[in-house]
C-alpha positions as CSV (number, residue, x, y, z in Angstrom):
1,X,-25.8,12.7,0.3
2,X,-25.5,9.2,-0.5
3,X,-21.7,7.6,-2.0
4,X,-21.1,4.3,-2.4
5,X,-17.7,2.8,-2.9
6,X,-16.8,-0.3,-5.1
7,X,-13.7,-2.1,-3.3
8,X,-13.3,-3.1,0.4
9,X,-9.4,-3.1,0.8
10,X,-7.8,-0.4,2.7
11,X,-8.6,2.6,0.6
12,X,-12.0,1.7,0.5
13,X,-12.5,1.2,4.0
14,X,-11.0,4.2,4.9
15,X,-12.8,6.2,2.9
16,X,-16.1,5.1,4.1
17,X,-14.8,5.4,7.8
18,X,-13.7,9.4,6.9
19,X,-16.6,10.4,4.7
20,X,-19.4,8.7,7.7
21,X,-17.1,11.0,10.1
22,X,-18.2,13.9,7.8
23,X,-21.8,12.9,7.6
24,X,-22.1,11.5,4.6
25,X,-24.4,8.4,3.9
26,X,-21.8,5.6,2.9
27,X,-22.7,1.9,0.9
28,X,-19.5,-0.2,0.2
29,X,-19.7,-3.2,-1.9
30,X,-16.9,-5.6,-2.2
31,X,-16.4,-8.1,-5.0
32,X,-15.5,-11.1,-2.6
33,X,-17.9,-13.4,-0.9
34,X,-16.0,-13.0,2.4
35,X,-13.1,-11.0,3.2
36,X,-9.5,-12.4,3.0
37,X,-6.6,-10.2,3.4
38,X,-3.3,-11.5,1.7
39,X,-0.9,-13.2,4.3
40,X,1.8,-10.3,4.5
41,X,3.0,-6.7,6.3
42,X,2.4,-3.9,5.0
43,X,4.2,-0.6,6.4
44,X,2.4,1.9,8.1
45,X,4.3,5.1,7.5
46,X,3.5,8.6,9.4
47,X,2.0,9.9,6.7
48,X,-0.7,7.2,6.7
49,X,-0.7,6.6,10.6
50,X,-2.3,10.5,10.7
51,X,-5.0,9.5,8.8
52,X,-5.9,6.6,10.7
53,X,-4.9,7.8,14.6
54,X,-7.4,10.9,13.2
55,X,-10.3,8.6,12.6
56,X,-10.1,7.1,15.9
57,X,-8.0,3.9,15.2
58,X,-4.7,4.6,17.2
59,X,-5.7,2.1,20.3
60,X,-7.2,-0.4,17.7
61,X,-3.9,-0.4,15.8
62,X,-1.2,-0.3,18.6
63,X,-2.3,-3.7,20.0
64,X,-1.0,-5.1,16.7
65,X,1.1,-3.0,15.4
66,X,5.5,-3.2,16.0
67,X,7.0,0.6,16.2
68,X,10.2,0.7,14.5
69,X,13.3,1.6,15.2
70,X,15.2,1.4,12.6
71,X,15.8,0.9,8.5
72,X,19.1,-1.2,8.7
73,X,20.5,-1.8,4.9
74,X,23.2,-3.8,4.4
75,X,24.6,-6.0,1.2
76,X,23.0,-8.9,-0.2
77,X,26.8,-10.9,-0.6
78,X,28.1,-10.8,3.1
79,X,25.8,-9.1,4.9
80,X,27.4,-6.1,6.1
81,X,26.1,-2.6,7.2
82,X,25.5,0.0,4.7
83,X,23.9,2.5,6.6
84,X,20.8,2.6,9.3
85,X,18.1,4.9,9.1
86,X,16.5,6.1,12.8
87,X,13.3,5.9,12.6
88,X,12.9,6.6,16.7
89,X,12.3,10.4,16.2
90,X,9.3,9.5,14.0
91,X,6.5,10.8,16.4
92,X,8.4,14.1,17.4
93,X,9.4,15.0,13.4
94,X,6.2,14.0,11.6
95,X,3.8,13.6,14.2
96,X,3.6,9.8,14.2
97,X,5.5,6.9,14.2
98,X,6.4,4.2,11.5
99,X,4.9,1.0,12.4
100,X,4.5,-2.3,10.4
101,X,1.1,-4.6,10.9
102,X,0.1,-7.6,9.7
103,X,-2.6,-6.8,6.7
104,X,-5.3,-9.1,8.0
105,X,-5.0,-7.4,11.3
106,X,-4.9,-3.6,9.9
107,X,-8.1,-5.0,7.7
108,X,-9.8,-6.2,10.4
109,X,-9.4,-3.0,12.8
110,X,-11.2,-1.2,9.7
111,X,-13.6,-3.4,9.0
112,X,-14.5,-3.2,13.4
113,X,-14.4,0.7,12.9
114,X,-17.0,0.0,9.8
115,X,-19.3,-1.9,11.6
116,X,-19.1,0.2,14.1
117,X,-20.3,3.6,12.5
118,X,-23.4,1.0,10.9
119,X,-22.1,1.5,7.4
120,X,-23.6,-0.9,5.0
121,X,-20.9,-3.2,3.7
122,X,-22.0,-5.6,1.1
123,X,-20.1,-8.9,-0.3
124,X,-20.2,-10.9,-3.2
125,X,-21.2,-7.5,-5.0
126,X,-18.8,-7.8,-8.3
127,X,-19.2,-4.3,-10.2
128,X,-20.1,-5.0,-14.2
129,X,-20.4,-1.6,-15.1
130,X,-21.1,2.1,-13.6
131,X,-23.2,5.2,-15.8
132,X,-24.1,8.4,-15.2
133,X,-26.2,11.1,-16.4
134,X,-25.1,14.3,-14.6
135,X,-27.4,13.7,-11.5
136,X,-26.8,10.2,-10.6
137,X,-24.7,7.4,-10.8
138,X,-25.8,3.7,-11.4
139,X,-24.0,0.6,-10.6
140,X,-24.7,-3.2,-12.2
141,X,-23.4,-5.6,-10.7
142,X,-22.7,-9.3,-12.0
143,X,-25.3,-11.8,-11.4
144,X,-28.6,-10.7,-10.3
145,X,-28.3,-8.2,-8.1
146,X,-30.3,-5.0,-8.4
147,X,-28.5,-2.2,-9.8
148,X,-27.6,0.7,-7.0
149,X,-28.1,4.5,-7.4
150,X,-26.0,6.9,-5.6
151,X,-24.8,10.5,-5.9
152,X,-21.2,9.6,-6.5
153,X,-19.2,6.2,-6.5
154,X,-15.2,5.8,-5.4
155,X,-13.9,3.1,-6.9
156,X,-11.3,1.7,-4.9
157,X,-11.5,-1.5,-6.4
158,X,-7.6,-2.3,-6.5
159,X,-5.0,-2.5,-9.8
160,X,-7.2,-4.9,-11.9
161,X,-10.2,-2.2,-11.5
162,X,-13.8,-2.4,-13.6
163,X,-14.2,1.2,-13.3
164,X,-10.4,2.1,-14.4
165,X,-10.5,0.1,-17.5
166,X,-14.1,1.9,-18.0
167,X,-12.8,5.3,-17.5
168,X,-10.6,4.6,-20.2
169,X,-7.2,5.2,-18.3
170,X,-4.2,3.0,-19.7
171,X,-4.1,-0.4,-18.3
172,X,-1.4,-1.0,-15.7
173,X,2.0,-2.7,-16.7
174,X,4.2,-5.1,-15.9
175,X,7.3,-4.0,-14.3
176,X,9.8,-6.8,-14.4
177,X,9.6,-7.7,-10.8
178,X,8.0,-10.7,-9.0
179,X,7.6,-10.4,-5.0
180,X,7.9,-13.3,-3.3
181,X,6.1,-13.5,0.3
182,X,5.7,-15.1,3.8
183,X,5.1,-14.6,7.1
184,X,7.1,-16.9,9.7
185,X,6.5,-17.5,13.6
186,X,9.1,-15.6,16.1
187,X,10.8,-18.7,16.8
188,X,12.4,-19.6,14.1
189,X,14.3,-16.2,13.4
190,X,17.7,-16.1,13.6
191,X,19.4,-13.1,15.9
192,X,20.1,-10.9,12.8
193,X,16.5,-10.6,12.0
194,X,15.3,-9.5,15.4
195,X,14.2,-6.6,16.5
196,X,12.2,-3.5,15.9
197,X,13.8,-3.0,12.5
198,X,13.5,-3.3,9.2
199,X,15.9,-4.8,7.2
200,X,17.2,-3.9,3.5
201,X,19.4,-6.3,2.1
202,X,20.5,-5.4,-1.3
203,X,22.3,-7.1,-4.2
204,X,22.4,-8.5,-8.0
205,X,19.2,-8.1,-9.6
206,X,16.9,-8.9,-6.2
207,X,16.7,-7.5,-3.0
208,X,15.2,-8.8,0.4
209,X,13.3,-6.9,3.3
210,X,12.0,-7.6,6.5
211,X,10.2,-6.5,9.3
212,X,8.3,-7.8,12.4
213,X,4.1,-8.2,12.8
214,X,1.4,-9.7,15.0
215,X,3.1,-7.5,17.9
216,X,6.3,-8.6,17.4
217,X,5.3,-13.1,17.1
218,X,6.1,-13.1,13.7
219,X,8.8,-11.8,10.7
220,X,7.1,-10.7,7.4
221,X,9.8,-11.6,4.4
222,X,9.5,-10.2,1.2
223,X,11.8,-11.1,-1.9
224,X,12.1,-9.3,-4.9
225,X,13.3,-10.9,-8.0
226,X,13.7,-10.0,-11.6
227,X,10.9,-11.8,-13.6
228,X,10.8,-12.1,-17.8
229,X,6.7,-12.0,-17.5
230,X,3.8,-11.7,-15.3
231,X,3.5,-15.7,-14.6
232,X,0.9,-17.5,-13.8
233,X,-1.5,-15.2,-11.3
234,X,-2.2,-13.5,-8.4
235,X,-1.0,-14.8,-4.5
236,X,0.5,-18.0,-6.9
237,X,1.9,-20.3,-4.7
238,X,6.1,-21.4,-5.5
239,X,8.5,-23.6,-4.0
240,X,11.3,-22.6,-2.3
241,X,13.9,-24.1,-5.2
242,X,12.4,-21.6,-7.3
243,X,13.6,-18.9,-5.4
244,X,17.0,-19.6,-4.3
245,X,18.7,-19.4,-7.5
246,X,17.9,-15.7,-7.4
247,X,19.7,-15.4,-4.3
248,X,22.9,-17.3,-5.2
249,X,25.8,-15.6,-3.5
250,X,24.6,-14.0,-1.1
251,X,24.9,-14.1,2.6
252,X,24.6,-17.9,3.9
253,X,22.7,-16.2,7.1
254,X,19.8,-15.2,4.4
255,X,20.0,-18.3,2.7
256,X,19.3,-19.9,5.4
257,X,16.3,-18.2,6.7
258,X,14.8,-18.4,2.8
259,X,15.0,-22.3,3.2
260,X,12.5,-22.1,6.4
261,X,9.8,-21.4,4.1
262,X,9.6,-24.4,2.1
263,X,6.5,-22.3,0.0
264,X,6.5,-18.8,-0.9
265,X,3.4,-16.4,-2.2
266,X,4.2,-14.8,-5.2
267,X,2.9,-11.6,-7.0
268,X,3.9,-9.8,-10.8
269,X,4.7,-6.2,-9.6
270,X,2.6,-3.8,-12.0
271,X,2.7,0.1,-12.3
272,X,0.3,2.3,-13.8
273,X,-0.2,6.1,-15.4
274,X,-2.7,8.4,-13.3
275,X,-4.2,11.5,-14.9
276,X,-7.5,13.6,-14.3
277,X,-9.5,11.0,-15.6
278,X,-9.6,9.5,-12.3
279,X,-12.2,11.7,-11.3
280,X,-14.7,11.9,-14.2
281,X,-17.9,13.6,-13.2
282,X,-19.4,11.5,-10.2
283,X,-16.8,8.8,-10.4
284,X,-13.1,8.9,-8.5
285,X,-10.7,6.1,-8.8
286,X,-8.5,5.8,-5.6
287,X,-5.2,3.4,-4.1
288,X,-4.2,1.1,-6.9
289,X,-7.4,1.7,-8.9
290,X,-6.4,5.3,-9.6
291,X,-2.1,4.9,-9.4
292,X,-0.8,1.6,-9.2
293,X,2.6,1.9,-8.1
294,X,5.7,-0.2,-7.1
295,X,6.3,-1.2,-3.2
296,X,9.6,-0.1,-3.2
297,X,8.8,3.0,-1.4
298,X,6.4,1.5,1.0
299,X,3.2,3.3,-0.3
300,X,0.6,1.8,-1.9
301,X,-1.4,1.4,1.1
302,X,0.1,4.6,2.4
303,X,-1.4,6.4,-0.6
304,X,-4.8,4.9,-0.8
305,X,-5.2,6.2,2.4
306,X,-4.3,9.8,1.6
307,X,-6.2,9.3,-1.2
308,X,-9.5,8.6,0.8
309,X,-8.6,11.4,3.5
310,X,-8.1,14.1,1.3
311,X,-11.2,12.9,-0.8
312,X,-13.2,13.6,2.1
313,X,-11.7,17.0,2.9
314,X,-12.3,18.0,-0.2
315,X,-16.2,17.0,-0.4
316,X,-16.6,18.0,3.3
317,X,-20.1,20.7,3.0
318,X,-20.3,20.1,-0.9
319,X,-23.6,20.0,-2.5
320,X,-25.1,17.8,-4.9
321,X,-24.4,20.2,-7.6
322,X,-20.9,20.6,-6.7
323,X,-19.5,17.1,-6.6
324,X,-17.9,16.8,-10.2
325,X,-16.2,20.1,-9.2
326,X,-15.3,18.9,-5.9
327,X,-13.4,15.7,-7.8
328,X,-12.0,17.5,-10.1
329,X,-10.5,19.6,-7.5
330,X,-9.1,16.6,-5.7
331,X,-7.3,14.9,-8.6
332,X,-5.6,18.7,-9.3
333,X,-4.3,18.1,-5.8
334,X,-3.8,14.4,-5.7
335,X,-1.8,13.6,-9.2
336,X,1.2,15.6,-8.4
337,X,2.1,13.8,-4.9
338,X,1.1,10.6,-6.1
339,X,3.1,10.7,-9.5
340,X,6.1,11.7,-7.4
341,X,5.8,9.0,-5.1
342,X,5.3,6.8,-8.3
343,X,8.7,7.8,-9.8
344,X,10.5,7.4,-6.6
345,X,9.5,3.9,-5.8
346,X,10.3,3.1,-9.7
347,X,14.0,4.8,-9.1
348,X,14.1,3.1,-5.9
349,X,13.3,-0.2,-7.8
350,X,16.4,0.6,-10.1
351,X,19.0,1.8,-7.3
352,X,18.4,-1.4,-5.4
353,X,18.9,-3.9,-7.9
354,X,22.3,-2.5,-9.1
355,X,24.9,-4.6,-10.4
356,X,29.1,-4.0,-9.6
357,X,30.3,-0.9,-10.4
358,X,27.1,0.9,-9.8
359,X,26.2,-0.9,-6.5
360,X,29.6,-0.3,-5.0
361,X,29.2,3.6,-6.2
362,X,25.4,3.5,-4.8
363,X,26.7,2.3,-1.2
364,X,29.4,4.6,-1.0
365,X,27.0,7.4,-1.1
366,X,24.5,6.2,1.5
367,X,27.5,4.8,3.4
368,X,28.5,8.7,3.2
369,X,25.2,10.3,3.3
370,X,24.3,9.7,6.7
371,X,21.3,7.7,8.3
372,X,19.4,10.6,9.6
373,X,19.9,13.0,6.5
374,X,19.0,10.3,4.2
375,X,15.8,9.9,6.1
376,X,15.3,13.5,6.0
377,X,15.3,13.8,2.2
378,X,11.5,12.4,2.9
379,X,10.2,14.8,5.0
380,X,8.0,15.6,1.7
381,X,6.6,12.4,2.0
382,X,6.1,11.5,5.8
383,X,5.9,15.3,6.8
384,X,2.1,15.0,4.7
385,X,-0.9,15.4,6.6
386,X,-4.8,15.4,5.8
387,X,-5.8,18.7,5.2
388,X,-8.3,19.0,8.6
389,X,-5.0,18.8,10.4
390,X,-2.3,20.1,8.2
């Protein structure tokens, strides 16, 4: 059976790599002319590190990947401890650990894996439009290639998606919050920043994270800001002045490693609505195609790649006949995690921009809480696991 997939980010590329393990005769096509992942981390937790050391990647991935240790939060103002999360007992509790990678690096072990297993991957192939007629599916593409035929199409063609917008499914929105990135070489971080940790700084209206990549040679920063409108674009470059205002009063220790970045990456946050429509007869919309959602819960890669596993569980011995069945069983499955995940990365997005009283009140209780229970209130979320293996 023949599937081709529209998008070669993570979701896509996993997808292919689990449906080819499954037998399945892949195509993926991918807008760009070459592939460029975005200069940033991304955070790889258990949940999506079972998916991937299950395909085969776990070497591929451990020779760039940083395990961590530790979630350290502390205030935004002066810098001291709210609470640490351990994140050592990963493996034993969830079956994996948490690890951060750089994107380009976590793209190019997929892409490797792709190549590998001989699945066609095909750039500069910008989907127009897809139609179907109950047997088939037919993709056009922009210019002039030739349209494609195939039994099914994923489209994992990320939150600006063709096939979202032509499935009808509201378009994603704006959620008040620019992310500001950069990626800095281990030598110019400060002893506060070090380690095998990520850090959680919160405050006024922003807050700041960071963690190590590239095996521990470099410190991914992320700041994340209140913002009136989308601006400008995508990956829009910003000077540093632009920033710093939105980080007046705080810690001079964070100040200071902001102003080694004299240019900063920025990106409108957006979220979006999923419901069954994201599997419409031969089509499936997965990662930020299907469920945009904020990163303030680590998991828009994380659920792309669930996404793609489960996709293929579910269509593992299926039969031509039964693939709009198949789908339709998936998204029963899918929207219920996802939209939770959805609604706690918004909630997080509100707890961590708190202004005084509510801040004070929000620290007290995960001052009180505990590190390890408060990481144990997501054993919904890292305790998940592909359904092969569950």
């Amino acid at each position: 059976m023949d599937i081709a997939i529209a998008g070669a980010g993570i979701g896509g590329l996993t997808a292919a790599l689990a449906l080819a393990r499954r037998g399945f005769a892949v195509e993926i096509y991918e807008r760009a002319s070459r592939l460029e992942e975005a200069g940033a981390g991304i955070q790889l937790t258990p949940n999506a590190l079972n998916v991937l050391f299950g395909l085969g990647l776990g070497p591929a991935l451990e020779a760039h990947m940083v395990r961590l240790e530790a979630v350290v939060i502390r205030k935004g103002a002066t810098g001291a401890l709210i609470q640490q999360l351990p994140l050592g007992a990963c493996q034993a509790r969830w079956g994996a650990p948490y690890g951060v990678i750089h994107r380009a690096d976590l793209q190019t072990v997929l892409v490797e894996a792709v190549h590998r297993r001989a699945i066609p991957l095909k750039l500069g192939r910008e989907i127009r439009a897809a139609r179907q007629d109950g047997q088939r599916v037919t993709v056009s593409f922009a210019g002039k290639d030739a349209d494609v035929s195939a039994s099914m199409l994923i489209g994992a063609d990320g939150v600006w998606s063709t096939l979202r917008a032509q499935l009808d499914l509201e378009p994603p929105r704006f959620a008040g919050r620019r992310a500001w990135r950069a990626v800095i070489p281990s030598e110019e971080i400060p002893v506060l920043f070090q380690g095998q940790k990520t850090g959680l700084w919160l405050g006024d209206n922003a807050h700041f994270v960071h963690y190590p990549v590239r095996s521990g040679q470099a410190l991914n920063l992320v700041a994340v800001t209140h913002a009136d409108d989308a601006g400008p674009g995508w990956s829009t470059p910003q000077p540093l002045d632009a920033l710093l205002p939105h980080y007046a009063g705080w810690d001079g220790r964070l100040r200071a490693l902001l102003a080694t970045v004299p240019q900063w990456r920025t990106w409108p946050l957006f979220e979006g609505r999923a419901d069954s429509r994201i599997a419409t007869g031969r089509i499936a919309l997965i990662g930020d195609a299907a469920h945009p959602m904020l990163p303030f819960i680590a998991q828009g890669g994380a659920a792309a790649i669930e996404d793609a596993a489960e996709l293929a569980a579910r269509l593992d011995g299926a039969g031509h006949g039964d693939l709009p069945a198949r789908l339709q069983e998936w998204s029963r499955l899918r929207l219920p995690r996802v939209g939770r995940i959805q609604a706690e990365a918004h909630s997080n997005g509100q707890r961590y921009h708190r202004r005084w009283p509510l801040a004070a009140a929000r620290d007290l209780g995960l001052s009180a809480l505990g590190g390890r229970r408060l990481l144990e209130r997501y054993d919904w979320l890292y305790g998940w696991k592909p359904t092969e293996t569950a």
